[in-house]
C-alpha positions in Angstrom: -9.3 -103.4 -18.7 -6.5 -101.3 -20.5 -4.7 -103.0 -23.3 -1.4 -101.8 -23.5 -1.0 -101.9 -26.8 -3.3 -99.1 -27.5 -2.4 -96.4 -24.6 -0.1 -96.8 -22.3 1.4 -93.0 -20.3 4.0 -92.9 -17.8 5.4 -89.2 -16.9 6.7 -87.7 -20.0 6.0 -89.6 -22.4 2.4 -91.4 -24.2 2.1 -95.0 -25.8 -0.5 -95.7 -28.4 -0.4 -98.4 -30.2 3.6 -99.3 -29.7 4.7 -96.1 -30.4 5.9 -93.6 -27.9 4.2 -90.1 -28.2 5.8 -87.3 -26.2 3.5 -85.2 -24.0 3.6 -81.4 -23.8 4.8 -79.6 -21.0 2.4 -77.1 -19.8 4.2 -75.4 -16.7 5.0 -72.1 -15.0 8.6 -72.9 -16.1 7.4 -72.7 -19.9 4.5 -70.5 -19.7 6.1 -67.7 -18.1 9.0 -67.7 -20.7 6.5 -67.4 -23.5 4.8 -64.6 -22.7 8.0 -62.7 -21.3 9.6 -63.9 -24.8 6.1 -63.0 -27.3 6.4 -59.6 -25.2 10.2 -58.9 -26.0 9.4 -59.8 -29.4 6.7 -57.5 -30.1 8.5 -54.6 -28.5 11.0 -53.6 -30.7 8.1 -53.8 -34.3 5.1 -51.9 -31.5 7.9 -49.0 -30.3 8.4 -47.0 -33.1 4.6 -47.4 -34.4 3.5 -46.2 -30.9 6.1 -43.4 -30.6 5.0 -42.0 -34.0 1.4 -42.1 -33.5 2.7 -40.1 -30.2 4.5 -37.8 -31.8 2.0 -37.5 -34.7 -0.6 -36.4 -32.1 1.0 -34.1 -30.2 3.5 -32.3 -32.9 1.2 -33.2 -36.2 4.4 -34.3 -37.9 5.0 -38.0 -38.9 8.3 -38.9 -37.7 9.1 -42.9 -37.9 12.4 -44.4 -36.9 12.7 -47.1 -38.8 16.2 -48.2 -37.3 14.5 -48.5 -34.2 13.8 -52.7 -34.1 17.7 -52.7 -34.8 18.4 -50.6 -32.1 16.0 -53.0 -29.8 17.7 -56.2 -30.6 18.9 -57.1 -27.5 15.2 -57.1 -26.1 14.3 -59.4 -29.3 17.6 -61.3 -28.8 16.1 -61.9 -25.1 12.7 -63.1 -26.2 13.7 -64.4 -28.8 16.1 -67.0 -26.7 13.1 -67.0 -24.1 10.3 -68.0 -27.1 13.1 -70.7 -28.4 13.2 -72.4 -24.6 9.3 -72.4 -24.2 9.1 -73.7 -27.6 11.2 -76.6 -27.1 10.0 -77.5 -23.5 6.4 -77.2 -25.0 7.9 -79.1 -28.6 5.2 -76.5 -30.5 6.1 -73.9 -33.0 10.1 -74.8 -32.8 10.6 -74.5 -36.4 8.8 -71.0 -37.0 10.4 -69.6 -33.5 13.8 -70.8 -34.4 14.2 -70.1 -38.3 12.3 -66.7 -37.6 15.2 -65.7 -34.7 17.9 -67.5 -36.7 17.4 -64.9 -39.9 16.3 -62.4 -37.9 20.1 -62.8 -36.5 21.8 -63.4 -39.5 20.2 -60.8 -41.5 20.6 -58.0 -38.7 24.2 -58.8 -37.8 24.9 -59.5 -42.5 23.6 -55.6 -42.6 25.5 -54.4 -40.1 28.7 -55.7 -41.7 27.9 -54.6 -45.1 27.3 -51.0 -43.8 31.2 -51.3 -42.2 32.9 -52.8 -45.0 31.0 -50.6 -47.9 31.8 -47.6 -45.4 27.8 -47.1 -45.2 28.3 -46.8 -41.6 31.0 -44.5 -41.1 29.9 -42.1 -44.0 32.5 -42.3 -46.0 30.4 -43.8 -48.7 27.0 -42.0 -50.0 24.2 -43.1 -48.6 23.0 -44.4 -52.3 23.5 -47.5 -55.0 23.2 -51.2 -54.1 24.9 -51.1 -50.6 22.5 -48.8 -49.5 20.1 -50.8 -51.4 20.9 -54.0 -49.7 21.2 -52.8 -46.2 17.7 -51.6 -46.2 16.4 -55.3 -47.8 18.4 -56.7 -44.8 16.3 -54.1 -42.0 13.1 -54.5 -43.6 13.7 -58.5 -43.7 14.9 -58.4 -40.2 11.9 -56.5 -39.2 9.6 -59.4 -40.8 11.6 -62.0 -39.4 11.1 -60.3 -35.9 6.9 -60.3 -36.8 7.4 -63.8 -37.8 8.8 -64.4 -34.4 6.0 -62.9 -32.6 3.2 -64.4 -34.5 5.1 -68.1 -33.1 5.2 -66.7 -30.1 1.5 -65.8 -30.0 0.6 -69.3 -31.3 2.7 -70.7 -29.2 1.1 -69.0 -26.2 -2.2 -70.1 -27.9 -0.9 -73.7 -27.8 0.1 -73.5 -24.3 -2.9 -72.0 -23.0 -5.6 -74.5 -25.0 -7.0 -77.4 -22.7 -5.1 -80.4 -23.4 -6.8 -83.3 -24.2 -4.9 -86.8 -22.8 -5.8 -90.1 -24.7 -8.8 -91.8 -22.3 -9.6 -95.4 -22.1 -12.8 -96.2 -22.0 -13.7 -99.6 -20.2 
């Protein structure tokens, strides 16, 4: 006999002992978003690594573009979006995903106005002192934001893909 007091599930949702408990969802329809999204994310840190191990190969001259991830942020903007909806279909890793997109935004599009309004970006200004200074922190903390991203992203998938266990009764 099942007490209902101690586990009770209807679709959606889990009851153990009088408190409701809400169940992952493990679908295509969150799955498929995850791993499009962890791929999108990865793409913009993995491109200019792979490209200068390319060119290092070929030319023997280390050439790294390290404007590239800012250059790929619609791809990350993409994933990123597509991590954030898996995330919260699958309510796992939603804090991580969404702070790590979140600065990843602000800090990309703070840079990007900085350069403008110093006149880093036109060239009017020298290319040195703390603007300069400050736009690079902002890429480089972009950048790690954008790994932070990917690591929720791969945990998430982890998460997603782990045998789920559902509370059992046993008679």
């Amino acid at each position: 006999m099942i007490n209902p007091q101690r586990t009770l599930c209807a679709p959606g949702s889990c009851w153990k002992d009088g408190q409701a408990m809400m169940m992952e969802k493990k679908g295509a329809l969150t799955k498929f978003p995850a791993i499009v999204g962890t791929m999108l994310m990865w793409f913009p840190i993995l491109a200019p690594v792979i490209l200068s191990v390319a060119v290092f190969i070929n030319a023997q001259i280390f050439r790294f573009d390290y404007l590239m991830p800012a250059e790929l942020f619609p791809a990350s903007l993409i994933g990123g979006g597509s991590l954030v909806w898996a995330a919260l279909q699958a309510r796992s890793r939603r804090r991580l995903i969404g702070w790590g997109l979140g600065i990843a935004v602000v800090l990309l599009v703070g840079g990007q106005v900085l350069a403008v309004v110093t006149g880093l970006a036109s060239g009017n200004a020298e290319p040195t002192g703390w603007a300069c200074t400050l736009v690079l922190v902002s890429l480089v903390v972009y950048s790690l934001a954008l790994v932070a991203t990917g690591v929720g992203g791969v945990l998430l998938l982890r998460d997603l893909f782990k045998p789920s266990r559902l509370p059992t009764e046993r008679p």
